[in-house]
N, CA and C atoms as an extended XYZ file, in Angstrom:
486
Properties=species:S:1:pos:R:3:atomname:S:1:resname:S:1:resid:I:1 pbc="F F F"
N       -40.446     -110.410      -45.490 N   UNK     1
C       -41.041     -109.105      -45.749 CA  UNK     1
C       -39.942     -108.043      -45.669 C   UNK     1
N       -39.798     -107.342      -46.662 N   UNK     2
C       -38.684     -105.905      -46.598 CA  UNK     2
C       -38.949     -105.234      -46.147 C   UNK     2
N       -38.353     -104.331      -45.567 N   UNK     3
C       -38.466     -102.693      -45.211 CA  UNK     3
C       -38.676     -101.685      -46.358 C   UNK     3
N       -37.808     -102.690      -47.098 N   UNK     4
C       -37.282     -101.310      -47.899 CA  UNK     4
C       -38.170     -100.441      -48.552 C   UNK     4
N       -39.268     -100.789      -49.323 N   UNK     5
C       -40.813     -100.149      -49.965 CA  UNK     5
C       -40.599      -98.456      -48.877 C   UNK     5
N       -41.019      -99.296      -47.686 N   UNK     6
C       -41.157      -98.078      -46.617 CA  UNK     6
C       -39.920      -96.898      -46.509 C   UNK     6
N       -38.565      -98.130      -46.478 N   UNK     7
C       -37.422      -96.951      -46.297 CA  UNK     7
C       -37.204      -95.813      -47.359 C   UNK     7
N       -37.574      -96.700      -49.238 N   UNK     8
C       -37.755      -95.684      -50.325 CA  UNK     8
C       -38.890      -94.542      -50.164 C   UNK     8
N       -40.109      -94.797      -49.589 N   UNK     9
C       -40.581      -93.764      -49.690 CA  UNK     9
C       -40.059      -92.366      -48.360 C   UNK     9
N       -39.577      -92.756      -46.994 N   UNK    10
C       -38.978      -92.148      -46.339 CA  UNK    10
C       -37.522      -91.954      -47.477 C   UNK    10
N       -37.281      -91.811      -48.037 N   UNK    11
C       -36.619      -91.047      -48.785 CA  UNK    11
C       -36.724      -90.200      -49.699 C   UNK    11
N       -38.039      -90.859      -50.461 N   UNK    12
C       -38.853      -89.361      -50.995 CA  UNK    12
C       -39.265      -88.584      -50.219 C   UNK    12
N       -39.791      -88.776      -48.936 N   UNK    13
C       -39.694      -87.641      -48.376 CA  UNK    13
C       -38.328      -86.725      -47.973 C   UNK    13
N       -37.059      -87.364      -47.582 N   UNK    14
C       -36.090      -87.020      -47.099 CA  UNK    14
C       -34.986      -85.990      -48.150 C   UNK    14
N       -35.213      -87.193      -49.118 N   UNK    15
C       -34.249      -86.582      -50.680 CA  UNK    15
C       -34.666      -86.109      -51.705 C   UNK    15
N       -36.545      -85.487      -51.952 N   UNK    16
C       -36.942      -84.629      -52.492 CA  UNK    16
C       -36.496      -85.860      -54.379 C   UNK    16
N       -36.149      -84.561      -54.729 N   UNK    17
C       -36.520      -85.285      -56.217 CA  UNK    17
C       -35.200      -86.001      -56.340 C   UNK    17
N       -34.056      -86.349      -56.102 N   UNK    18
C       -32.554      -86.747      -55.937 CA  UNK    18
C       -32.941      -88.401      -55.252 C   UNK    18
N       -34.163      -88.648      -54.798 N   UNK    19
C       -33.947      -89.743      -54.159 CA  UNK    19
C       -34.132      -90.620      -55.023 C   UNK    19
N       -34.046      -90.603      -56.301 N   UNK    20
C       -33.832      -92.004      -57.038 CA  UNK    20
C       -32.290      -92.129      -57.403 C   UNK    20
N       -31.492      -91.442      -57.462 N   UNK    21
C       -30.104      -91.067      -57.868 CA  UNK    21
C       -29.136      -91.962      -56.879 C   UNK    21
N       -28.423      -92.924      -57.736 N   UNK    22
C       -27.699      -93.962      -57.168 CA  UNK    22
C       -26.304      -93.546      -57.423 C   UNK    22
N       -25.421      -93.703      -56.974 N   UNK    23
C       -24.002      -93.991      -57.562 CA  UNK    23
C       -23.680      -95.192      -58.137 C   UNK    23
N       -22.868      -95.426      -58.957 N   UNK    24
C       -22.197      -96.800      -59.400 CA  UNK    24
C       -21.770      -97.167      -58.445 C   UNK    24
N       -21.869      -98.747      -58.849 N   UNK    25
C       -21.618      -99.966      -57.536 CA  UNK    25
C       -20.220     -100.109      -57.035 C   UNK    25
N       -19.791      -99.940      -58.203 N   UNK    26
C       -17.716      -99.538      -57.876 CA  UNK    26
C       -17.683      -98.491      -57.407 C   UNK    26
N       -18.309      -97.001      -57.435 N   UNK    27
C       -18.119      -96.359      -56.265 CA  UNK    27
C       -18.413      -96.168      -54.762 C   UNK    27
N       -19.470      -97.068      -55.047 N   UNK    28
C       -20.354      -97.578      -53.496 CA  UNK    28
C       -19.251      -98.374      -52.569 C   UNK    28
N       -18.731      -99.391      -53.466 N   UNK    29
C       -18.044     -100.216      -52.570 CA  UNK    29
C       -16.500      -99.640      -52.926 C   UNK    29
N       -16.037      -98.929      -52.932 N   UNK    30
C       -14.460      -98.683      -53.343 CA  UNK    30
C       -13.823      -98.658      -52.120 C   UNK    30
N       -13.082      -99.209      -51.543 N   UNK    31
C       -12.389      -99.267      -49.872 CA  UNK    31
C       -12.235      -97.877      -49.705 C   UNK    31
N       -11.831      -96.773      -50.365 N   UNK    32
C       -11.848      -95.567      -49.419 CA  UNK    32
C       -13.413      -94.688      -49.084 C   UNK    32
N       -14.011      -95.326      -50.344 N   UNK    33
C       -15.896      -94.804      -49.584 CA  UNK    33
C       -15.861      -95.796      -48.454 C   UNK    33
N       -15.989      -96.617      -48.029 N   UNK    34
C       -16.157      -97.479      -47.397 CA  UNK    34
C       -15.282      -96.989      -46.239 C   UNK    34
N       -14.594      -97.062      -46.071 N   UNK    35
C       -13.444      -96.459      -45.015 CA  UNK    35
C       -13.731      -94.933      -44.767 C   UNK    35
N       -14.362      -94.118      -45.610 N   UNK    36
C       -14.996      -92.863      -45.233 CA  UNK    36
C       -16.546      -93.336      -44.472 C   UNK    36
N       -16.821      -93.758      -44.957 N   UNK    37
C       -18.428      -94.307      -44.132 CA  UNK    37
C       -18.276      -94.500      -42.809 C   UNK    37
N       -16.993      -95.641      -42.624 N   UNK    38
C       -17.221      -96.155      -41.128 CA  UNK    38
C       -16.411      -94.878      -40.537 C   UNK    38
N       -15.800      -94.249      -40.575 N   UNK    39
C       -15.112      -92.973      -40.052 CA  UNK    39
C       -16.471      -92.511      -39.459 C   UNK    39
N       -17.211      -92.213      -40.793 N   UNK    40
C       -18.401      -91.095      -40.289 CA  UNK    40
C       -19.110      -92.231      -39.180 C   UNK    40
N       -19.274      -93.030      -39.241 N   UNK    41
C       -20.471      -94.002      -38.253 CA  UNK    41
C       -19.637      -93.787      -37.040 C   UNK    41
N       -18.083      -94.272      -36.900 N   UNK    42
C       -18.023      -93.723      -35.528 CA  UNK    42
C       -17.744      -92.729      -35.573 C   UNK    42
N       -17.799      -91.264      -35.660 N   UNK    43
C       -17.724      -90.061      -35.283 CA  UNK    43
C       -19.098      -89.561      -35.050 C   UNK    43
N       -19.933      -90.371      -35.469 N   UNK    44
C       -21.833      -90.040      -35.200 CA  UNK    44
C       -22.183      -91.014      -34.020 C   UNK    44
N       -21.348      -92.292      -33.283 N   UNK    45
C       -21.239      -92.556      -32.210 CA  UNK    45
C       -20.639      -91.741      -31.337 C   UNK    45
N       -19.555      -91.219      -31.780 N   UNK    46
C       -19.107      -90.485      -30.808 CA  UNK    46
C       -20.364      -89.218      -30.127 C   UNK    46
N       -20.631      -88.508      -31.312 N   UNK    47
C       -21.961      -87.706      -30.875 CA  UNK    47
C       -22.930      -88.212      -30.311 C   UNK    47
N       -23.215      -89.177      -30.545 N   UNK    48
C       -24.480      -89.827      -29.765 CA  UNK    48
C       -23.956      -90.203      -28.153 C   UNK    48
N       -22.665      -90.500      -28.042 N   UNK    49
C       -22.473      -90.792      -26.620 CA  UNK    49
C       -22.251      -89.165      -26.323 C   UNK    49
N       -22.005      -88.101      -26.907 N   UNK    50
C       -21.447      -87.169      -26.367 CA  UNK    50
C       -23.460      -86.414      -26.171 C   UNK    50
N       -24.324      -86.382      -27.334 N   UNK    51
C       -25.580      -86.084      -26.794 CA  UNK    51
C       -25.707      -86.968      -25.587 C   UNK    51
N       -26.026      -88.099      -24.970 N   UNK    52
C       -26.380      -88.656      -24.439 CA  UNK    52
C       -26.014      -88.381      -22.819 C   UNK    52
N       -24.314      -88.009      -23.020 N   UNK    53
C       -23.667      -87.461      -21.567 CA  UNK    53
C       -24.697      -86.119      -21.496 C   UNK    53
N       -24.687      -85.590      -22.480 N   UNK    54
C       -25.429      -83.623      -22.016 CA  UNK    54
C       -27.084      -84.130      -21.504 C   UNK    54
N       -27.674      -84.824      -21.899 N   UNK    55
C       -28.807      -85.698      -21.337 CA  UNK    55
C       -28.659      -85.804      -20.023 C   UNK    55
N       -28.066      -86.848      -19.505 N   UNK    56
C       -27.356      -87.357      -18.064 CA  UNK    56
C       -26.971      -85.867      -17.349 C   UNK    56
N       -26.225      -85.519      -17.506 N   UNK    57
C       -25.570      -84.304      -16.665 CA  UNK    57
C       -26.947      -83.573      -16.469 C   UNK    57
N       -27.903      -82.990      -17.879 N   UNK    58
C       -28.880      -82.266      -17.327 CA  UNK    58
C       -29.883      -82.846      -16.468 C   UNK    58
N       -29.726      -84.078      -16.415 N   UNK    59
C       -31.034      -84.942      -15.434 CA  UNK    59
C       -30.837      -84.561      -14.034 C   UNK    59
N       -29.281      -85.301      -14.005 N   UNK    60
C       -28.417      -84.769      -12.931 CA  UNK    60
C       -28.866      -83.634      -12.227 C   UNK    60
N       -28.222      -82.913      -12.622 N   UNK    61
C       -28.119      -81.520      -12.216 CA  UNK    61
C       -29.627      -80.983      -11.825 C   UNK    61
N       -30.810      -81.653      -12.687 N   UNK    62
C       -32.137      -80.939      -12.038 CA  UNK    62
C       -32.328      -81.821      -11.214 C   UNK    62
N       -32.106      -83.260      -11.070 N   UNK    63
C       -32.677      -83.964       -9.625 CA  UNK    63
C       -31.737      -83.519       -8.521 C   UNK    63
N       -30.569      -82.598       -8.598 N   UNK    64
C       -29.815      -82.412       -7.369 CA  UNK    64
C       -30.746      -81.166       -7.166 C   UNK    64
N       -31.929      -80.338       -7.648 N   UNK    65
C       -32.139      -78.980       -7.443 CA  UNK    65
C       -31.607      -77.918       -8.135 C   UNK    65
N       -30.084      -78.298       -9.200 N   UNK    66
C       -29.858      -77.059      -10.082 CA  UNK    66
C       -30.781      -76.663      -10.875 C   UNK    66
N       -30.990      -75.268      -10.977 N   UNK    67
C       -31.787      -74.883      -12.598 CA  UNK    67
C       -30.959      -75.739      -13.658 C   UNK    67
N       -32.409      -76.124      -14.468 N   UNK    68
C       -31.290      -76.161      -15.531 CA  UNK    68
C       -32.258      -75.861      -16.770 C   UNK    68
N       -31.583      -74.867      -17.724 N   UNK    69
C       -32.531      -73.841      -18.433 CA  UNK    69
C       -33.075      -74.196      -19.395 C   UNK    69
N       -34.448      -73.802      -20.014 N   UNK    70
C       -35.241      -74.554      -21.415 CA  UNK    70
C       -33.939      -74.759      -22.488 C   UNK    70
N       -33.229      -73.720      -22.551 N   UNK    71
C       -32.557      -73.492      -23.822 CA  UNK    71
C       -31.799      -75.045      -23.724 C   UNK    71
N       -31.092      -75.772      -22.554 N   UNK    72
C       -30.334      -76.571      -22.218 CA  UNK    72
C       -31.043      -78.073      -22.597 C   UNK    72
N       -32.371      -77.911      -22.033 N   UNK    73
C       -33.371      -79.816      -22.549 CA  UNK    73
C       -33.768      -79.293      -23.963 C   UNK    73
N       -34.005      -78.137      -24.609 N   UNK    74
C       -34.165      -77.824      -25.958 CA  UNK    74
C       -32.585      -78.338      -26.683 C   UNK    74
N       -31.543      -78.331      -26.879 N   UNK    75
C       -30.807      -78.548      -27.001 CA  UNK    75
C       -30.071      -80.163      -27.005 C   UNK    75
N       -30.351      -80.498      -25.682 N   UNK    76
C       -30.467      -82.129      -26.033 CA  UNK    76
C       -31.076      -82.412      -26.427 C   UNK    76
N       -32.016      -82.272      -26.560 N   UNK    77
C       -33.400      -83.108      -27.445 CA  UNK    77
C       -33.046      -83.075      -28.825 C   UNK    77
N       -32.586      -81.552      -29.312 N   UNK    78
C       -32.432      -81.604      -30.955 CA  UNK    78
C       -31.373      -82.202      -31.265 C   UNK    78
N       -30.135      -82.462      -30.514 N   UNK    79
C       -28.874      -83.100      -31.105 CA  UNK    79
C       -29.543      -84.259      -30.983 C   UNK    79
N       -30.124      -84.877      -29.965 N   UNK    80
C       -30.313      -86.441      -30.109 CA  UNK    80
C       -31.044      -86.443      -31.367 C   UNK    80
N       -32.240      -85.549      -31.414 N   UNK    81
C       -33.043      -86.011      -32.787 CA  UNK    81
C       -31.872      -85.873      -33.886 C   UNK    81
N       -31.066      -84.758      -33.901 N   UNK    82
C       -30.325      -84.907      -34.900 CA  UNK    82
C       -29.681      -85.934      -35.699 C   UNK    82
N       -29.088      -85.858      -34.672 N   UNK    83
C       -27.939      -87.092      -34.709 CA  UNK    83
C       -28.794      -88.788      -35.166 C   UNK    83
N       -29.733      -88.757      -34.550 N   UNK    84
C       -30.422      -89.937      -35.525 CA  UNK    84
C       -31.071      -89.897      -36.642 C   UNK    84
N       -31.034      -89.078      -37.214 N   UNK    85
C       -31.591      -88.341      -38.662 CA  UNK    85
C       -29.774      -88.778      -39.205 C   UNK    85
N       -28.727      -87.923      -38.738 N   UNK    86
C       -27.500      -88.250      -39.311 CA  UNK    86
C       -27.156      -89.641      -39.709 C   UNK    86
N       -27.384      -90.572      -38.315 N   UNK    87
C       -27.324      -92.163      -38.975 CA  UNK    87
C       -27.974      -92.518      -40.038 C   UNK    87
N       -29.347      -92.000      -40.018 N   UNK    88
C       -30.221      -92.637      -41.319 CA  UNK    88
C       -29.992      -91.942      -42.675 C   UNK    88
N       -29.257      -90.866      -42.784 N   UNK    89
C       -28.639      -90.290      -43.895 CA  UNK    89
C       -27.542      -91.199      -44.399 C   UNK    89
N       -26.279      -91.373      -42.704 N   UNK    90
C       -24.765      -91.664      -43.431 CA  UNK    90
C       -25.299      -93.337      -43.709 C   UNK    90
N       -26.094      -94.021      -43.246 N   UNK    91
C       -26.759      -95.541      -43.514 CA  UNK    91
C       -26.961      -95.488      -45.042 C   UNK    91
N       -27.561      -94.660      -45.293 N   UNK    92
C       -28.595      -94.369      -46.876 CA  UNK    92
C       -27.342      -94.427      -47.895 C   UNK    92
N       -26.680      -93.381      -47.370 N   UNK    93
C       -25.311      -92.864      -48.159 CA  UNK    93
C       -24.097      -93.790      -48.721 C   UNK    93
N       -24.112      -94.932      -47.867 N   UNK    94
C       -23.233      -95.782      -47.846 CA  UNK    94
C       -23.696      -96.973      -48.318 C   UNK    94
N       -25.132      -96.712      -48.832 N   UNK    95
C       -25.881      -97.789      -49.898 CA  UNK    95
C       -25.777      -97.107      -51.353 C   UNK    95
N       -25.200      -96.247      -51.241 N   UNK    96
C       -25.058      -95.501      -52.935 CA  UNK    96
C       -25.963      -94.194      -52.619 C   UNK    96
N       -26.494      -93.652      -51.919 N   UNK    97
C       -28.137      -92.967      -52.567 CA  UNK    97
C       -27.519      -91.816      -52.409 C   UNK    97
N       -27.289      -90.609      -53.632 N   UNK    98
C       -26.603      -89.701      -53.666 CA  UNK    98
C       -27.595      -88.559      -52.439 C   UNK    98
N       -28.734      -88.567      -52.544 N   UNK    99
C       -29.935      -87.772      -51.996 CA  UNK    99
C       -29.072      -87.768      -50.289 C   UNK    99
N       -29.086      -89.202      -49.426 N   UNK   100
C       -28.384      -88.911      -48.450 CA  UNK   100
C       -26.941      -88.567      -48.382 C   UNK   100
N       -26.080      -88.885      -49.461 N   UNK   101
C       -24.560      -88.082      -49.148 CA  UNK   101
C       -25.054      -86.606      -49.297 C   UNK   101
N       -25.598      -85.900      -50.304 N   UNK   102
C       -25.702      -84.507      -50.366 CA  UNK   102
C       -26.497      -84.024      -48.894 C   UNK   102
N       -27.475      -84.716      -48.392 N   UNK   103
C       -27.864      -83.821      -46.774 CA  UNK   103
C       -27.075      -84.385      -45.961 C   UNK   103
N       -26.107      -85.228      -45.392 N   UNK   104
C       -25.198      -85.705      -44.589 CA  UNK   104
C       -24.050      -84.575      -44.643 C   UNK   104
N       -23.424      -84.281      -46.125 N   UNK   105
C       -22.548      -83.396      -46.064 CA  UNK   105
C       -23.066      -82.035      -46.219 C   UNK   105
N       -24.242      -81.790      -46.310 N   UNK   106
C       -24.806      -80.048      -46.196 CA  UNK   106
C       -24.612      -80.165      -44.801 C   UNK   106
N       -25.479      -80.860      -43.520 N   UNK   107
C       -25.523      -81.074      -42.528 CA  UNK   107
C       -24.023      -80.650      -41.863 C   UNK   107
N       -23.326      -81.745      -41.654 N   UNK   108
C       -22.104      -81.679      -41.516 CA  UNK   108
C       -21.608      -80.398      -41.446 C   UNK   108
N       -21.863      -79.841      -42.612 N   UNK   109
C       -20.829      -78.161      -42.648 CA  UNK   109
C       -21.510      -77.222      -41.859 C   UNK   109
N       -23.054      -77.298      -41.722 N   UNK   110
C       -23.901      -75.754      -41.683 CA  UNK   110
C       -23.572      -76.034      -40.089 C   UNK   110
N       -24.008      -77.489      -39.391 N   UNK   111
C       -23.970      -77.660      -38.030 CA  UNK   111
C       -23.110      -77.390      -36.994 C   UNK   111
N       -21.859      -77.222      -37.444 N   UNK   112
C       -20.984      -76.597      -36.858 CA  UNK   112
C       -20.964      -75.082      -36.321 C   UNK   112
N       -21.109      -74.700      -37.827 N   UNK   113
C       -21.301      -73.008      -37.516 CA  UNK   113
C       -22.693      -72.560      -36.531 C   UNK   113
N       -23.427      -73.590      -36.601 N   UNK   114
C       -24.698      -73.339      -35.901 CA  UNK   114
C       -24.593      -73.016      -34.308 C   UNK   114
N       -24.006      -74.338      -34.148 N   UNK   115
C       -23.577      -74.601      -32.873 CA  UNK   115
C       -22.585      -73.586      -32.122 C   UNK   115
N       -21.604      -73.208      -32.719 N   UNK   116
C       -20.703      -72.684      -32.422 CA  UNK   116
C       -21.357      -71.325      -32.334 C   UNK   116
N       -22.315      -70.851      -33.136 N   UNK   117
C       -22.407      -69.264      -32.791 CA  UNK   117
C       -23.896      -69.250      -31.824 C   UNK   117
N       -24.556      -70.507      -31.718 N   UNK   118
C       -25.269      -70.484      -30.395 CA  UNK   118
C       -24.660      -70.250      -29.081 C   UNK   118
N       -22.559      -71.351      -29.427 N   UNK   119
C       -22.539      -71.448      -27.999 CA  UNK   119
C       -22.110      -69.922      -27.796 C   UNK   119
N       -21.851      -68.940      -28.481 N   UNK   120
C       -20.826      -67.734      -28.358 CA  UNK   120
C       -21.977      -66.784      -27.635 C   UNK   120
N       -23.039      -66.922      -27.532 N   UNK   121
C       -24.375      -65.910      -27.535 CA  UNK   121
C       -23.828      -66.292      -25.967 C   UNK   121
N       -23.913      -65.041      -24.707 N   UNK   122
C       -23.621      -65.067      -23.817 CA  UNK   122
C       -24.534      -65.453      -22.749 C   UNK   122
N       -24.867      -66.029      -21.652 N   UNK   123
C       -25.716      -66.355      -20.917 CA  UNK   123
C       -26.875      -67.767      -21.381 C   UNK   123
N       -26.587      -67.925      -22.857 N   UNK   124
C       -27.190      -68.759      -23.250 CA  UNK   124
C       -27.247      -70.113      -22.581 C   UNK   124
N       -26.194      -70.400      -22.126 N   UNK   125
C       -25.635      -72.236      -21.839 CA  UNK   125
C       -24.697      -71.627      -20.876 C   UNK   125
N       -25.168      -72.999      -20.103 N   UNK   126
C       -23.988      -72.844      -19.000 CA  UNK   126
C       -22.175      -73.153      -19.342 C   UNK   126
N       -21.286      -72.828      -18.704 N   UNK   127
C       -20.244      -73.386      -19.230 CA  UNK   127
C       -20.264      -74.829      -19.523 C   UNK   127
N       -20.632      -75.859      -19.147 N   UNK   128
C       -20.399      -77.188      -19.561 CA  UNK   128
C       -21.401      -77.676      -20.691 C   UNK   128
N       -22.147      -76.970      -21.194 N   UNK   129
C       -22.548      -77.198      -22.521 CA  UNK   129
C       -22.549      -76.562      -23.780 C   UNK   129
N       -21.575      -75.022      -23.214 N   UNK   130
C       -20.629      -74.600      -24.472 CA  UNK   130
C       -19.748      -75.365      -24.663 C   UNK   130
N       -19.100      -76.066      -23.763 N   UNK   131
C       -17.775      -77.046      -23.955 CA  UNK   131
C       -18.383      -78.187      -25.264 C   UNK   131
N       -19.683      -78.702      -24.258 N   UNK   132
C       -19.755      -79.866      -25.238 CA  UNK   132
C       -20.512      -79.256      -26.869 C   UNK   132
N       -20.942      -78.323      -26.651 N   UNK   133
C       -21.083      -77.777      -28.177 CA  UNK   133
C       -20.073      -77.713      -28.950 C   UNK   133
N       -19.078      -77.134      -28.485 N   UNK   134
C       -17.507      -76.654      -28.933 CA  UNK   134
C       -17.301      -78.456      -29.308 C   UNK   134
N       -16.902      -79.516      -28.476 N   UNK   135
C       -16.683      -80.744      -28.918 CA  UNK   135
C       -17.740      -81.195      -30.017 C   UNK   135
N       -18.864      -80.932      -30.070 N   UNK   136
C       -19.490      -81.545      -31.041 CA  UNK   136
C       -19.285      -81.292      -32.392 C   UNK   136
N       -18.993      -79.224      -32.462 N   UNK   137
C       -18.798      -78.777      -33.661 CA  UNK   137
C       -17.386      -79.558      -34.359 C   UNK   137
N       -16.326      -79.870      -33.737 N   UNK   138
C       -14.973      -80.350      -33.420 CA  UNK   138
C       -15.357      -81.785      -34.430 C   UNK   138
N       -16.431      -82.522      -33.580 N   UNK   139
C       -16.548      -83.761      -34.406 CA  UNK   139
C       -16.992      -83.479      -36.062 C   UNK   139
N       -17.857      -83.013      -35.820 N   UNK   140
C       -18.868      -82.684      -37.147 CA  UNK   140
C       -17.933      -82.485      -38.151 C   UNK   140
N       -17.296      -81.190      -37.704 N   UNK   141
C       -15.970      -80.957      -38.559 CA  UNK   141
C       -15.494      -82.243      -39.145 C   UNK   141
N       -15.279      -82.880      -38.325 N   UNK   142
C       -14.364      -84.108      -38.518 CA  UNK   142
C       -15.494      -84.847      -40.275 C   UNK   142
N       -16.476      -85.000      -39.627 N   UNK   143
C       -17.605      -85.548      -40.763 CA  UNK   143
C       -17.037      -85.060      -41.801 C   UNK   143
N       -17.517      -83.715      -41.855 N   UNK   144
C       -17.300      -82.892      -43.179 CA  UNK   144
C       -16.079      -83.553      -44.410 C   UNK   144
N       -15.315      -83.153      -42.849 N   UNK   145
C       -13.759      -83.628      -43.751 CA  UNK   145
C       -14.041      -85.083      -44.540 C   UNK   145
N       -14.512      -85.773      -43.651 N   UNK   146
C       -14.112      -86.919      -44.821 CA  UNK   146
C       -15.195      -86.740      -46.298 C   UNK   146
N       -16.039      -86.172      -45.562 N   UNK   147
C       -17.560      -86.674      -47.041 CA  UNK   147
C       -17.149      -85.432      -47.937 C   UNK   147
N       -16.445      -84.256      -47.584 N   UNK   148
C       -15.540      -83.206      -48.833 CA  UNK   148
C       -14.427      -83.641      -49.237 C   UNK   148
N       -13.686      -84.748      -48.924 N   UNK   149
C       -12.870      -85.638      -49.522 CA  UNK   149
C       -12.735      -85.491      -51.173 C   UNK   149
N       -11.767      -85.449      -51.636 N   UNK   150
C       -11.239      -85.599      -53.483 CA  UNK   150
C       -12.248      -87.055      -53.951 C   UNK   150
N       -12.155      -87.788      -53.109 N   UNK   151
C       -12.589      -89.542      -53.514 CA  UNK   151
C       -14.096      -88.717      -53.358 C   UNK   151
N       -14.100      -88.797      -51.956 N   UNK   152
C       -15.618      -88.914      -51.819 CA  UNK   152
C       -17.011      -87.819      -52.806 C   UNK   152
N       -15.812      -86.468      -53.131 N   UNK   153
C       -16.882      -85.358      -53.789 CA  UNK   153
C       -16.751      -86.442      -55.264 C   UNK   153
N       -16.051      -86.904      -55.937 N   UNK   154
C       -15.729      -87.925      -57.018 CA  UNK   154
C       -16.697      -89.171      -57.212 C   UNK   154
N       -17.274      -89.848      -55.548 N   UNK   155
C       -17.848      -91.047      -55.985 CA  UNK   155
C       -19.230      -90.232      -56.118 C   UNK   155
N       -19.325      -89.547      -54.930 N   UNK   156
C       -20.908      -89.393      -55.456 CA  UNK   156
C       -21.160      -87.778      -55.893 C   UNK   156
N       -20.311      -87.264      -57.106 N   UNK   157
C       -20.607      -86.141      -58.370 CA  UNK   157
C       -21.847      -86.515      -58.693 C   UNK   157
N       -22.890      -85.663      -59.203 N   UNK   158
C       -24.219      -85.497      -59.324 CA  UNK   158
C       -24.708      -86.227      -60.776 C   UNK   158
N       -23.469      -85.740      -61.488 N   UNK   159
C       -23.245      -86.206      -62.994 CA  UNK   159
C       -22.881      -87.606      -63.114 C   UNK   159
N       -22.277      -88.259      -62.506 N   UNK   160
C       -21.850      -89.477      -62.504 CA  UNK   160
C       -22.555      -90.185      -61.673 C   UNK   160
N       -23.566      -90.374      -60.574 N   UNK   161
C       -24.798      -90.570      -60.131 CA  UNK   161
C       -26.175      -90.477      -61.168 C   UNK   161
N       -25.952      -89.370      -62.220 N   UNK   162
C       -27.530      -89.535      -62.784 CA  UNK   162
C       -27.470      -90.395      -64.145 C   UNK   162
């Protein structure tokens, strides 16, 4: 029995009208998509261990008796959700499906700036989760870079996908 029936229609929901839009199979598999993919998979591990520490620390910190503020479990919660939305994009993406490279790399760019001008808002976050905001935007960045790549804007062009 497949998944997949189920995973295509979670992609019509996900990739709107783009989710039938494949890339060619030589660009799917070309060693530098491929070598951009696993870049992105571990740099979306890296986030996931880095959500996962801001998790821990905030558990921490409220079973010792620190406050620790809505804005702070609002915050882990959405990177974790994030960040597993990101796997099931850069997963999708690295099967050809242009629908997840285009929200992986919108993602990628906007999330940074997001983050970064949450962490700047003063009183918002304590110092140790502007830090790890600041590291996350740091990674993301990193994403970007590869999926705005010469190869990568090349394998999956909109025109050469439809």
């Amino acid at each position: 029995m497949s998944i997949e029936p189920l995973l295509r229609r979670l992609d019509r929901i996900a990739g709107g009208r783009h989710s039938s839009i494949e890339i060619p199979h030589e660009a799917r598999t070309h060693p530098k998509t491929r070598r951009a993919f696993a870049w992105v998979m571990w740099l979306l591990v890296a986030e996931l261990v880095l959500g996962i520490g801001a998790a821990v620390v905030a558990v921490a910190l409220a079973t010792t008796g620190d406050p620790v503020p809505f804005a702070v479990w609002m915050r882990t919660f959405v990177v974790l959700a994030m960040t597993v939305t990101l796997f099931y994009f850069a997963w999708r993406a690295s099967l050809g499906w242009y629908w997840a490279y285009s929200r992986l790399r919108l993602f990628a760019q906007i999330f940074p700036v997001i983050t970064l001008v949450m962490a700047a808002i003063p009183g918002l976050y304590p110092a140790w989760m502007v830090t790890e905001q600041i590291v996350f935007s740091l990674i993301m960045i990193g994403i970007a870079d590869f999926l705005t790549s010469d190869h990568m804007r090349e394998a999956f062009a909109r025109e050469r996908a439809e």
